[in-house]
PDB file of N, CA, C and O in Angstrom:
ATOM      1  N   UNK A   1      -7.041 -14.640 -16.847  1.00  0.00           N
ATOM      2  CA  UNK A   1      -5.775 -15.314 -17.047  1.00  0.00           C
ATOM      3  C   UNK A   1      -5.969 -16.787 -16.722  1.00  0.00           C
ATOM      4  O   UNK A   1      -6.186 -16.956 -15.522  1.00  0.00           O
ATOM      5  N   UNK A   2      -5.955 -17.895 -17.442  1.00  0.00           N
ATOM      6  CA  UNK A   2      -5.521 -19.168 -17.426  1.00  0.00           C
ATOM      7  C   UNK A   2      -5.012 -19.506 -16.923  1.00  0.00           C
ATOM      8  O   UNK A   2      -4.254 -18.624 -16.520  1.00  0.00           O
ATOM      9  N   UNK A   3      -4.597 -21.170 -16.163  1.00  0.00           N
ATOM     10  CA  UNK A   3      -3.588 -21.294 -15.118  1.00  0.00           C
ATOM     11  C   UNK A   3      -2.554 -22.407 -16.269  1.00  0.00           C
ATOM     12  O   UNK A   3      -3.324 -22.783 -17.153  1.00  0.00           O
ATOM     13  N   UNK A   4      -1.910 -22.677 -16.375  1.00  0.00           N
ATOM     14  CA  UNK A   4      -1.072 -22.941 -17.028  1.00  0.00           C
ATOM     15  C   UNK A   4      -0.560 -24.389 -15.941  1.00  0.00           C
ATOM     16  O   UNK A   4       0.151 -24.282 -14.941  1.00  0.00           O
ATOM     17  N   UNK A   5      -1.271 -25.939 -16.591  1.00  0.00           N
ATOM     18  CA  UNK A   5      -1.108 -27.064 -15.721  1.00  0.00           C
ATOM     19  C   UNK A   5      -0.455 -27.934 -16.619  1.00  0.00           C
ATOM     20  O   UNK A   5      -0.795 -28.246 -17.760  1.00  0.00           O
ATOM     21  N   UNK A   6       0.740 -28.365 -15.815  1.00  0.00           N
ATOM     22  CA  UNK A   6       1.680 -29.255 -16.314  1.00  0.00           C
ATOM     23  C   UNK A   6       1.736 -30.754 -15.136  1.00  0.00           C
ATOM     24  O   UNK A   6       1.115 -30.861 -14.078  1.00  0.00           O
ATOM     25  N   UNK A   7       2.613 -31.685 -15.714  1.00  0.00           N
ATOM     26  CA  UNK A   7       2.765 -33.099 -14.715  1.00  0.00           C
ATOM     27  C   UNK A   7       4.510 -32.723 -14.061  1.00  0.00           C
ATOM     28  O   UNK A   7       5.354 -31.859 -14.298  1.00  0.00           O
ATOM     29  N   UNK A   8       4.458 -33.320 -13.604  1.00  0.00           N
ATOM     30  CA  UNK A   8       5.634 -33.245 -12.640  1.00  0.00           C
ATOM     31  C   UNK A   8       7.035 -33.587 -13.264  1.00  0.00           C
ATOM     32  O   UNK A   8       8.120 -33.281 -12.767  1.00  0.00           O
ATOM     33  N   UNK A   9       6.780 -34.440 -14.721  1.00  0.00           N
ATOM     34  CA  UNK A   9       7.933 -34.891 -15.384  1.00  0.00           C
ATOM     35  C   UNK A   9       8.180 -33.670 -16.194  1.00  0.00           C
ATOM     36  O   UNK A   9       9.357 -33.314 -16.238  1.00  0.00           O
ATOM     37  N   UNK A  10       7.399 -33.028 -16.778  1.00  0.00           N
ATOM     38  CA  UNK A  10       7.334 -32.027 -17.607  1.00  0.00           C
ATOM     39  C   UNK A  10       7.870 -30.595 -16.741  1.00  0.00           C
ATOM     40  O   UNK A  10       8.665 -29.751 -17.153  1.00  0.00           O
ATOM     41  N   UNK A  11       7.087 -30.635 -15.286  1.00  0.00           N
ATOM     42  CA  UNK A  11       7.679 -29.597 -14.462  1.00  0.00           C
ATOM     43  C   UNK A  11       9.624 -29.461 -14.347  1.00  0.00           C
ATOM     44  O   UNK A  11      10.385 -28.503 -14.478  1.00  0.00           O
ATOM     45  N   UNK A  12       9.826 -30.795 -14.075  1.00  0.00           N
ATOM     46  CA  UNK A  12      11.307 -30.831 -13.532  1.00  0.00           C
ATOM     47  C   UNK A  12      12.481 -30.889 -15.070  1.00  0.00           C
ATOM     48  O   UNK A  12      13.702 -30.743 -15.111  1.00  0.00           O
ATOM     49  N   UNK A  13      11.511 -31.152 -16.150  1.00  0.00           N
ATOM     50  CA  UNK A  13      11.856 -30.989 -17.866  1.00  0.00           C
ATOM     51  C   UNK A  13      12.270 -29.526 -17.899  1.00  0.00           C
ATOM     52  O   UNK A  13      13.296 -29.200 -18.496  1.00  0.00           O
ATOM     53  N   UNK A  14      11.418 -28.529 -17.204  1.00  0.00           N
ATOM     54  CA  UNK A  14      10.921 -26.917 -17.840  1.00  0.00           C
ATOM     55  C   UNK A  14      11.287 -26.365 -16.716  1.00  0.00           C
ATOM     56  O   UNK A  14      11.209 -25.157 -16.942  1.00  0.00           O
ATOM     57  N   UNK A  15      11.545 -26.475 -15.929  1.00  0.00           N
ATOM     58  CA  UNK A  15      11.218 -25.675 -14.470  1.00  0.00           C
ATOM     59  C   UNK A  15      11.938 -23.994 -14.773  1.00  0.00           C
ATOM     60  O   UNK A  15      11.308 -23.008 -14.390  1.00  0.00           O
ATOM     61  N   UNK A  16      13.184 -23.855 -15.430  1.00  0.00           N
ATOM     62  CA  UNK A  16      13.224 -22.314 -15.919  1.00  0.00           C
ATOM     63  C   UNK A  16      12.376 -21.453 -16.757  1.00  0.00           C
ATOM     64  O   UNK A  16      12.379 -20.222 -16.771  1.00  0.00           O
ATOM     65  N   UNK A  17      11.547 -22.367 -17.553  1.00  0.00           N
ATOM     66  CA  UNK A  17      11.053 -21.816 -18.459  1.00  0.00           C
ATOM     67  C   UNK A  17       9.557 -21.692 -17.849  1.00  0.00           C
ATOM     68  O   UNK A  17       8.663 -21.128 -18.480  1.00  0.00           O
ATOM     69  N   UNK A  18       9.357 -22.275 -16.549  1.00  0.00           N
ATOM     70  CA  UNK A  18       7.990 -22.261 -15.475  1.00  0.00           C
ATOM     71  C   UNK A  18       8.017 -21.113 -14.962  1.00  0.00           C
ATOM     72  O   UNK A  18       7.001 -20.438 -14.800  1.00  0.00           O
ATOM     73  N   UNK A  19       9.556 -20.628 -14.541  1.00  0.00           N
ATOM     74  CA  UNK A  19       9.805 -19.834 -13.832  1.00  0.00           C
ATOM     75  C   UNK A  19       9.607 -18.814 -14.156  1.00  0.00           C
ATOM     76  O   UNK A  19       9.190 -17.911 -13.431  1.00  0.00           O
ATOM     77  N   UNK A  20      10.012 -18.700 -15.979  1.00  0.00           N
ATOM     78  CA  UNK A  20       9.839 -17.344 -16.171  1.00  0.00           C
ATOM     79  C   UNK A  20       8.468 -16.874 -16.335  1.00  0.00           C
ATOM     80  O   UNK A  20       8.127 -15.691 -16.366  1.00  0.00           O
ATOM     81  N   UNK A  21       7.702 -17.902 -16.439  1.00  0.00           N
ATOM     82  CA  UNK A  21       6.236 -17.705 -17.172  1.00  0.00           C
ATOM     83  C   UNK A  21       5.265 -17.401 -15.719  1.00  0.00           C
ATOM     84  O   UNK A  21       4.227 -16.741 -15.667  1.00  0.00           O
ATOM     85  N   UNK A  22       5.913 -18.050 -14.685  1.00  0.00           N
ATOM     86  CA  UNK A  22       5.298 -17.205 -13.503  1.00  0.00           C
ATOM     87  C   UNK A  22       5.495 -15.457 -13.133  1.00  0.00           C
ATOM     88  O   UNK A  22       4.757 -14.584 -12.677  1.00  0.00           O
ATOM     89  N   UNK A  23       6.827 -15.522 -13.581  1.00  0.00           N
ATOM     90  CA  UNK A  23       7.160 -14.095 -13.111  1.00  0.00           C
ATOM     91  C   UNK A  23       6.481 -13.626 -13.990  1.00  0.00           C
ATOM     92  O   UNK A  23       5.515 -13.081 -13.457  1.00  0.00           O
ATOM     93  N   UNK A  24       6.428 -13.483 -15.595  1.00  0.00           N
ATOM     94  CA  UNK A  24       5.109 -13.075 -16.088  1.00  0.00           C
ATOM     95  C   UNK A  24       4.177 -12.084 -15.916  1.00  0.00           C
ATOM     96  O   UNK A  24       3.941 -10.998 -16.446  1.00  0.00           O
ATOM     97  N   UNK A  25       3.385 -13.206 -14.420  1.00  0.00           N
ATOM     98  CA  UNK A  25       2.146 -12.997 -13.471  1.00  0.00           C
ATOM     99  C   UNK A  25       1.493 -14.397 -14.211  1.00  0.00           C
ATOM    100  O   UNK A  25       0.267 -14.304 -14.152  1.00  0.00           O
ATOM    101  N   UNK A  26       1.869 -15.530 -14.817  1.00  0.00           N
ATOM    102  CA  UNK A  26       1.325 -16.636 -15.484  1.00  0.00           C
ATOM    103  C   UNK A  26       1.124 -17.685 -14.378  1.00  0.00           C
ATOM    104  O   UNK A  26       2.093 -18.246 -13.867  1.00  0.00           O
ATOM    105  N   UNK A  27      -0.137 -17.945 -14.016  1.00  0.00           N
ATOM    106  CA  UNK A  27      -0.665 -19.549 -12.861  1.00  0.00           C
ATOM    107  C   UNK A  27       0.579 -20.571 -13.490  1.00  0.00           C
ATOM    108  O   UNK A  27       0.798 -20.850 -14.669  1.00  0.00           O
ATOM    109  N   UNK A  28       1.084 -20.881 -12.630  1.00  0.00           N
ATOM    110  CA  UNK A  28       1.890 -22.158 -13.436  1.00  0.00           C
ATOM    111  C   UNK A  28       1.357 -23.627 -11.911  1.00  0.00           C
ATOM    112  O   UNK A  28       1.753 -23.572 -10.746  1.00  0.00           O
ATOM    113  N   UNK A  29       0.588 -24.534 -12.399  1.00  0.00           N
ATOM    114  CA  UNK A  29       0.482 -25.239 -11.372  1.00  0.00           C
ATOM    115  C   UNK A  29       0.906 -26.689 -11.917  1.00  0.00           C
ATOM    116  O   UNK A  29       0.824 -27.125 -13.065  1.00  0.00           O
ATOM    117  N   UNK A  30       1.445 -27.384 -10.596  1.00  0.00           N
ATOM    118  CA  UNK A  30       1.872 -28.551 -11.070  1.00  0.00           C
ATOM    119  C   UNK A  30       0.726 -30.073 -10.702  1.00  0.00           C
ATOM    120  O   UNK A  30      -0.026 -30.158  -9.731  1.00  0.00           O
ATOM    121  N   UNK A  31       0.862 -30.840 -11.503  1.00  0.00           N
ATOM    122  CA  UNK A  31      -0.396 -31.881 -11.122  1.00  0.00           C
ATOM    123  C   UNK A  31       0.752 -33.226 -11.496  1.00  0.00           C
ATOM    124  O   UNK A  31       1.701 -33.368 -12.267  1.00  0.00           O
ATOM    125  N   UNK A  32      -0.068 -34.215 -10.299  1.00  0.00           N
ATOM    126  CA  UNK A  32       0.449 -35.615 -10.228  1.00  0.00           C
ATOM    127  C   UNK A  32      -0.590 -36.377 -10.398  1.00  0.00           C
ATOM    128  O   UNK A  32      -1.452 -36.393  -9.520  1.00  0.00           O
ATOM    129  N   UNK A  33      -0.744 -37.277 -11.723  1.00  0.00           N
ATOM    130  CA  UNK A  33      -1.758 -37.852 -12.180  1.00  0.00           C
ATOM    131  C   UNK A  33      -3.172 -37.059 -12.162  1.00  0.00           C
ATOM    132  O   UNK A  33      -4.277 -37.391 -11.734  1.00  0.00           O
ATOM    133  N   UNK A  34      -2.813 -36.150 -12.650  1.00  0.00           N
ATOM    134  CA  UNK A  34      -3.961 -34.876 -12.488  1.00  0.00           C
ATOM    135  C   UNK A  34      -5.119 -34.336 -11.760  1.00  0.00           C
ATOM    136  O   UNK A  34      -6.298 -33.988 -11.823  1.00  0.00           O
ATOM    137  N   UNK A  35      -3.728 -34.526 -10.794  1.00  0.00           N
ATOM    138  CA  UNK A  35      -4.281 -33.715  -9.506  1.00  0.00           C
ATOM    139  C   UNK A  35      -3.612 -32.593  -8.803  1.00  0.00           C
ATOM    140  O   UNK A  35      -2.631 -32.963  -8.157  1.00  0.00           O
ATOM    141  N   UNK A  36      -3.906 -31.150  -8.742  1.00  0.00           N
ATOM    142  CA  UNK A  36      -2.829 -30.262  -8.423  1.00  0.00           C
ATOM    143  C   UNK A  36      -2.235 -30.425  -7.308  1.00  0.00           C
ATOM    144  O   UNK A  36      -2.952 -30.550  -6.315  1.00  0.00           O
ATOM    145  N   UNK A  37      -0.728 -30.472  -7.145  1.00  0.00           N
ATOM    146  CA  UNK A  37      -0.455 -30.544  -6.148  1.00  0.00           C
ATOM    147  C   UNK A  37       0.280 -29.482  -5.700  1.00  0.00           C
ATOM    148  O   UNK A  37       0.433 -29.393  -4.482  1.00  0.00           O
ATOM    149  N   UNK A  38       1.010 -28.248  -6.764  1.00  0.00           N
ATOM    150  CA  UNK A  38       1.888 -27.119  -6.172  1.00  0.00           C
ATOM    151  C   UNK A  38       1.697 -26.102  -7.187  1.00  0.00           C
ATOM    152  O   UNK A  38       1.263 -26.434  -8.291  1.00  0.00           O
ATOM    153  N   UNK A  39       2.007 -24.779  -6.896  1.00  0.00           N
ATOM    154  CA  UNK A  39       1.945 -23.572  -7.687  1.00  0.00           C
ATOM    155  C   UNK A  39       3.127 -22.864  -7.929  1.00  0.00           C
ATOM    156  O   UNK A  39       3.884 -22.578  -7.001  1.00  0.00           O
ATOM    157  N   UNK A  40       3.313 -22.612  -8.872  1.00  0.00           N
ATOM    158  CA  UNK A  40       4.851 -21.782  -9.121  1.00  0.00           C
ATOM    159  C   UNK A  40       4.401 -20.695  -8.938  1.00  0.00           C
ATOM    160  O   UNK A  40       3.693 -20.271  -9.852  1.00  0.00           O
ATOM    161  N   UNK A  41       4.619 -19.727  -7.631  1.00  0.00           N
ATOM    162  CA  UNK A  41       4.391 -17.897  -7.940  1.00  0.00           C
ATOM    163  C   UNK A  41       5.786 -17.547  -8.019  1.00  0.00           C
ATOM    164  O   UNK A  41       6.879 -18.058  -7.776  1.00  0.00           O
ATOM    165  N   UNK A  42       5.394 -16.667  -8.377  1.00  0.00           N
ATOM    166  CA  UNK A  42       6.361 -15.176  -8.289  1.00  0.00           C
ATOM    167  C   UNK A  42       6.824 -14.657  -6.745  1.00  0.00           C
ATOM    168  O   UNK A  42       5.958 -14.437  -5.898  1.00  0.00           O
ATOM    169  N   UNK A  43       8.172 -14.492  -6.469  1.00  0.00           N
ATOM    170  CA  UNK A  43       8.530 -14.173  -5.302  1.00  0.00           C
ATOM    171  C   UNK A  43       7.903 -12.924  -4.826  1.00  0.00           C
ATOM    172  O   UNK A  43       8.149 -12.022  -5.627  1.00  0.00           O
ATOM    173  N   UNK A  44       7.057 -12.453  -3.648  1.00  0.00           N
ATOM    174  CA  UNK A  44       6.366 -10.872  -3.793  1.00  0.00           C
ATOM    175  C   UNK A  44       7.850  -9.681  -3.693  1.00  0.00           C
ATOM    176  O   UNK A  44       9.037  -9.884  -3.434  1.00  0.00           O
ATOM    177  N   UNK A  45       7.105  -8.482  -4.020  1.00  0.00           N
ATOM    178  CA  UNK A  45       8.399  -7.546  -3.756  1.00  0.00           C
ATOM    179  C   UNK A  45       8.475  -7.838  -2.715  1.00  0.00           C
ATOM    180  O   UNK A  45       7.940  -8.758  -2.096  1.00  0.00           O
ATOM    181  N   UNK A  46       9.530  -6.651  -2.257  1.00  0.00           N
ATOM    182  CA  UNK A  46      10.176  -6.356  -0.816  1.00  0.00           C
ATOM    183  C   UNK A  46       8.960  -5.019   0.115  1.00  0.00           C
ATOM    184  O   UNK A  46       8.572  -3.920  -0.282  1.00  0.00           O
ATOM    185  N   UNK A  47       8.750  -5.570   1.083  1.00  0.00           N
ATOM    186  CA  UNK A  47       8.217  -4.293   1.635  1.00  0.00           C
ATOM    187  C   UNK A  47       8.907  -3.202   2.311  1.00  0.00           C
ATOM    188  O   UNK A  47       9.976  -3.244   2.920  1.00  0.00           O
ATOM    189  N   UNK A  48       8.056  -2.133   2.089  1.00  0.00           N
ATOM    190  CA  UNK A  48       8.552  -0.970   2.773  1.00  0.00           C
ATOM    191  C   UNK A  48       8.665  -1.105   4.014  1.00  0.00           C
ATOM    192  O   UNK A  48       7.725  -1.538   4.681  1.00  0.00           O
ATOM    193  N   UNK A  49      10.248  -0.639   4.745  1.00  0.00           N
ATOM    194  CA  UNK A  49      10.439  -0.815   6.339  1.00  0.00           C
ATOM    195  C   UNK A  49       9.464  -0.232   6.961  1.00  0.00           C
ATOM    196  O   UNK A  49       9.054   0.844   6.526  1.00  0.00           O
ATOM    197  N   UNK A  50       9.008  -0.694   7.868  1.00  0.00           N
ATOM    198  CA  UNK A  50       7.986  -0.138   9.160  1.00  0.00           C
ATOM    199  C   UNK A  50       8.790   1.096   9.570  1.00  0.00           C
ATOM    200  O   UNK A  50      10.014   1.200   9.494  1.00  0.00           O
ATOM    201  N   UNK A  51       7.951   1.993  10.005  1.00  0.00           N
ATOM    202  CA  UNK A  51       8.687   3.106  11.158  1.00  0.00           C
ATOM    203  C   UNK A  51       7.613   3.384  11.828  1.00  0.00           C
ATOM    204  O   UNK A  51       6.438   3.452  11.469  1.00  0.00           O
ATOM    205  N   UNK A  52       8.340   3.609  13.281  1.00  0.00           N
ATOM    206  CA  UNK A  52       7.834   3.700  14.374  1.00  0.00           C
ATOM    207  C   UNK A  52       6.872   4.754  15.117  1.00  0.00           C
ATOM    208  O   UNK A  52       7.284   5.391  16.087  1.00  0.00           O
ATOM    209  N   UNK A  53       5.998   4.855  14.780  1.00  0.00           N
ATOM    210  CA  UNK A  53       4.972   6.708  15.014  1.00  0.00           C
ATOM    211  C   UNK A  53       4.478   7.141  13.861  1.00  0.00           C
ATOM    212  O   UNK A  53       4.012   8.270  13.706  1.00  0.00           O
ATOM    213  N   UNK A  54       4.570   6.025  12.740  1.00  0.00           N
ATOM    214  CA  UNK A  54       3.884   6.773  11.579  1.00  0.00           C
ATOM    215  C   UNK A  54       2.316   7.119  11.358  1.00  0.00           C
ATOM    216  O   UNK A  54       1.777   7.758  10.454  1.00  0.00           O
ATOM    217  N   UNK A  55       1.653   6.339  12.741  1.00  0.00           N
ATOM    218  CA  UNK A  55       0.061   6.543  12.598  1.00  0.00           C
ATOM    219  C   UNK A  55      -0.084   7.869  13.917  1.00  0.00           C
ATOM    220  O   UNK A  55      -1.157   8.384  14.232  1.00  0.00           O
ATOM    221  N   UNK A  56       1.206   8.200  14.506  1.00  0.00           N
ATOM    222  CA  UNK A  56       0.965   9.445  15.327  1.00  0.00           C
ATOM    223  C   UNK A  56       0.170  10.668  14.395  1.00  0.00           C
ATOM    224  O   UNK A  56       0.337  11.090  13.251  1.00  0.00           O
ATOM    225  N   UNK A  57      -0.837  11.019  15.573  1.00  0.00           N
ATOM    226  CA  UNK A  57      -1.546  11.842  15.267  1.00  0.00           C
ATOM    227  C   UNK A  57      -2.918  11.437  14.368  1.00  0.00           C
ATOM    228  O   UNK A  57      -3.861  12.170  14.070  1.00  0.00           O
ATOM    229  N   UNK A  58      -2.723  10.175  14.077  1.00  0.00           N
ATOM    230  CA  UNK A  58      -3.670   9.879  12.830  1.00  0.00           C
ATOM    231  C   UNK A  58      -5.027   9.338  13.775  1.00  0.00           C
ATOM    232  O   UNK A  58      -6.163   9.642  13.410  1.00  0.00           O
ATOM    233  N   UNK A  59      -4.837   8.663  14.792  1.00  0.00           N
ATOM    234  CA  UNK A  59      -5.871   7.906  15.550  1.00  0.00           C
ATOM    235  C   UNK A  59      -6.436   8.667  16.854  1.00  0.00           C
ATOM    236  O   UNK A  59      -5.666   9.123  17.699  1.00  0.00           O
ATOM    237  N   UNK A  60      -7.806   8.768  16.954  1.00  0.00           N
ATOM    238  CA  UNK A  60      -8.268   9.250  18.066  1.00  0.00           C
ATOM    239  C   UNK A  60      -8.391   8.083  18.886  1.00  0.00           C
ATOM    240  O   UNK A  60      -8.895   6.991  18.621  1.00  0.00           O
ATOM    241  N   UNK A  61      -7.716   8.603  20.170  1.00  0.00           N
ATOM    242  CA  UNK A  61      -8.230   7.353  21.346  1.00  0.00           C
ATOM    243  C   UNK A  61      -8.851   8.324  22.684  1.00  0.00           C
ATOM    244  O   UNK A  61      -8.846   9.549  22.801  1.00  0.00           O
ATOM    245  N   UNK A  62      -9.344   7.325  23.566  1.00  0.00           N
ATOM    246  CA  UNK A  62      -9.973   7.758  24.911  1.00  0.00           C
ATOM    247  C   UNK A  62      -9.037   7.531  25.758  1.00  0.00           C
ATOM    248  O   UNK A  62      -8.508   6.466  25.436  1.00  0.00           O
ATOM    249  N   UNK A  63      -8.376   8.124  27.002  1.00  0.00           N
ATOM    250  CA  UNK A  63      -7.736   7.828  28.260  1.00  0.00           C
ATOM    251  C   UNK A  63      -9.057   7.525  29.050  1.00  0.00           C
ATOM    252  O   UNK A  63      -8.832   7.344  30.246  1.00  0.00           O
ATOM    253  N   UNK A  64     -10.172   7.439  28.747  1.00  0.00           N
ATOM    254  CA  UNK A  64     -11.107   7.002  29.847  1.00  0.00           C
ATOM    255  C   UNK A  64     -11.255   5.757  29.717  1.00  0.00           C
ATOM    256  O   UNK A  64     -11.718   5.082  28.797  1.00  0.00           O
ATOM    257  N   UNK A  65     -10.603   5.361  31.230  1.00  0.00           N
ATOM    258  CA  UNK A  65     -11.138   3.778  31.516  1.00  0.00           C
ATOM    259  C   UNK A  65     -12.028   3.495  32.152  1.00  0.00           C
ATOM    260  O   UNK A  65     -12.591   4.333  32.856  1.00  0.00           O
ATOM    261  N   UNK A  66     -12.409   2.246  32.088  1.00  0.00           N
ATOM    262  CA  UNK A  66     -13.807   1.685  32.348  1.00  0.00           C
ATOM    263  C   UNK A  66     -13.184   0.572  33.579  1.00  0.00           C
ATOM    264  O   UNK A  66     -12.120  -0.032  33.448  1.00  0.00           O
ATOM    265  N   UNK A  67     -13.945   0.478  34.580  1.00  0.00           N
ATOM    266  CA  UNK A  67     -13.267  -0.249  35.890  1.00  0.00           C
ATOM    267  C   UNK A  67     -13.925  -1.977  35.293  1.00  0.00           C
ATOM    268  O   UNK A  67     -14.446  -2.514  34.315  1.00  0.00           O
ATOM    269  N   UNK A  68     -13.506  -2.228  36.497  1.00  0.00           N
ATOM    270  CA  UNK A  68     -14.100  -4.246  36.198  1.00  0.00           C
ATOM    271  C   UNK A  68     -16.152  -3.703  36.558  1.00  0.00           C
ATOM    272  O   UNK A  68     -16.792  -2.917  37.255  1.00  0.00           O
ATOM    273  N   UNK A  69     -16.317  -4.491  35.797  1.00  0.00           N
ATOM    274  CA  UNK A  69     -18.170  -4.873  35.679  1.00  0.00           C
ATOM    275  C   UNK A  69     -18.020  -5.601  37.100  1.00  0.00           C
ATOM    276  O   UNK A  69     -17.170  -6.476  37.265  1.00  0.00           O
ATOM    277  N   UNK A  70     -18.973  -5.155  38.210  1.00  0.00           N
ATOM    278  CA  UNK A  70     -19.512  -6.203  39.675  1.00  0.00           C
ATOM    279  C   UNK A  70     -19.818  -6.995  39.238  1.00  0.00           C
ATOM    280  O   UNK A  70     -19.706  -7.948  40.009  1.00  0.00           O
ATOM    281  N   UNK A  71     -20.358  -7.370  37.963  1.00  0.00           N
ATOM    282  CA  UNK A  71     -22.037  -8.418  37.840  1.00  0.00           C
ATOM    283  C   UNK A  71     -21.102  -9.284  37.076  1.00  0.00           C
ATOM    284  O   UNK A  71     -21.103 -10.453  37.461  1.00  0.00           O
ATOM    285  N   UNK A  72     -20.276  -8.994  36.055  1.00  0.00           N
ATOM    286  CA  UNK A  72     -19.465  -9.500  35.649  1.00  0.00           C
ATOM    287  C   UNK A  72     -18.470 -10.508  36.296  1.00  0.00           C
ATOM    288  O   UNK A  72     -18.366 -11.704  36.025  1.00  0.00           O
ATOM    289  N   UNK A  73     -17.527  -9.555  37.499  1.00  0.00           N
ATOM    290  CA  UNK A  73     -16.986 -10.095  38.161  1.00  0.00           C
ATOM    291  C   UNK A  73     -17.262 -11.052  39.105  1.00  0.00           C
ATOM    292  O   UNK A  73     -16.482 -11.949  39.426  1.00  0.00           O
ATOM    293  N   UNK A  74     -18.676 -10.823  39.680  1.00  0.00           N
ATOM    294  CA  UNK A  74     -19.664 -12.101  40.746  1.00  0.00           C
ATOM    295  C   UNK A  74     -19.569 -13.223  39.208  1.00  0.00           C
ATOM    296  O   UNK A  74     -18.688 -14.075  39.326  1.00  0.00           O
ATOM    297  N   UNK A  75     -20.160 -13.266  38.203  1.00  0.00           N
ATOM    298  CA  UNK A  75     -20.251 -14.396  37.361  1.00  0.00           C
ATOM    299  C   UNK A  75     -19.042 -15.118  37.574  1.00  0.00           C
ATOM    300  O   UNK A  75     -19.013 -16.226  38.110  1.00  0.00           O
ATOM    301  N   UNK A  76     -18.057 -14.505  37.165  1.00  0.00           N
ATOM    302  CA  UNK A  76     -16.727 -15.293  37.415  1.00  0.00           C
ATOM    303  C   UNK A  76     -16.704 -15.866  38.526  1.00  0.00           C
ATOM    304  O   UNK A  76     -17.010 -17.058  38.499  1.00  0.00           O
ATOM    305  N   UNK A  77     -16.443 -15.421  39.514  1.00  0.00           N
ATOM    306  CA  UNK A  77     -16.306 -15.621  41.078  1.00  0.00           C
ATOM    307  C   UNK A  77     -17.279 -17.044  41.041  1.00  0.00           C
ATOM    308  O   UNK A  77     -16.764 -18.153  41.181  1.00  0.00           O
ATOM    309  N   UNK A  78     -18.565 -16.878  40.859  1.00  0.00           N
ATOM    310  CA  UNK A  78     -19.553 -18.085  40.910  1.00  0.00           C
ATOM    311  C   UNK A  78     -19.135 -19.150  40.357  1.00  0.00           C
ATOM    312  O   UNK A  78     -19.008 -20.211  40.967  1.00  0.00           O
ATOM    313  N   UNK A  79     -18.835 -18.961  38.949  1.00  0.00           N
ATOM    314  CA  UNK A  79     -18.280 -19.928  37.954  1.00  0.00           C
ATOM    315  C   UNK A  79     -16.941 -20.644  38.518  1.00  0.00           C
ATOM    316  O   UNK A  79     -16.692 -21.840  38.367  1.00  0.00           O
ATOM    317  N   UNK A  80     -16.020 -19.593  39.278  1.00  0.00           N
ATOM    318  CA  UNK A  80     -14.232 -20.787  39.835  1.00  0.00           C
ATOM    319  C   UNK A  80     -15.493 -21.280  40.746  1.00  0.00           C
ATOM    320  O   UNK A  80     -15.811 -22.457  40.579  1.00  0.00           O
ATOM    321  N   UNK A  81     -16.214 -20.559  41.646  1.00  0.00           N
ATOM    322  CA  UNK A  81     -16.396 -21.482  43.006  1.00  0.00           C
ATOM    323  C   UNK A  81     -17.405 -22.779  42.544  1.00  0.00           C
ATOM    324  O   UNK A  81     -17.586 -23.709  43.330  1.00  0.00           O
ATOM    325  N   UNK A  82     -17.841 -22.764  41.629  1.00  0.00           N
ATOM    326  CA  UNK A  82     -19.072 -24.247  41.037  1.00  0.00           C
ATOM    327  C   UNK A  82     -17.940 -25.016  40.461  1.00  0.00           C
ATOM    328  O   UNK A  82     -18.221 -26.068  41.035  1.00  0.00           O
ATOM    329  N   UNK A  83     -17.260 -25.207  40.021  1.00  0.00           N
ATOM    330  CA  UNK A  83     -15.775 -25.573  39.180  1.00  0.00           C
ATOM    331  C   UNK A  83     -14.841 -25.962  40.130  1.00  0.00           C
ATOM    332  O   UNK A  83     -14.214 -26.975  39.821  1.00  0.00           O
ATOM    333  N   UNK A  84     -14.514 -25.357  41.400  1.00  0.00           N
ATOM    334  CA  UNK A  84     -13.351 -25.650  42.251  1.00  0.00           C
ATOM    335  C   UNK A  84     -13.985 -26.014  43.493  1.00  0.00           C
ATOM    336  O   UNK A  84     -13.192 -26.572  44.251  1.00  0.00           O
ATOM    337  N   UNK A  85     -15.138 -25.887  43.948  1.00  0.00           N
ATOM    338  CA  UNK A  85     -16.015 -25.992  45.060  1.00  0.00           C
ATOM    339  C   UNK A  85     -16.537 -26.960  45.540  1.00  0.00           C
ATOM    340  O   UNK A  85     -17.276 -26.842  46.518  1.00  0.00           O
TER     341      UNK A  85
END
């Protein structure tokens, strides 16, 4: 599909007839001294409402937690005290 490039005098000339040619699914882009500067799309549909628990049951997870890393936690500790020390 082609993009369909017009000037800005011609845009604000046509702009219903831009409109329809976007809804289409037609590139409609606009250029100022031919250079693009805007795109006419198509508004997207509407999405389907979210509901709340619809991935229940779908995902395996772990209740096993993992505590703080020592070696980890000394890095930090080292790092405020070289920084604030």
């Amino acid at each position: 599909m082609s993009a369909h490039v017009v000037n800005t005098h011609e845009a604000k000339s046509r702009l219903s007839e831009l409109i329809r040619e976007a809804e289409l699914g037609h590139d409609v882009i606009v250029a100022r001294n031919g250079h693009p500067v805007a795109k006419i799309i198509p508004w997207p549909p509407p999405r389907s409402p979210r509901v709340a628990g619809a991935w229940a049951g779908r995902v395996d997870y772990s209740t096993d937690e993992v505590g703080p890393d020592s070696d980890v936690t000394l890095l930090f500790e080292d790092s405020a005290d070289a920084e604030f020390g």
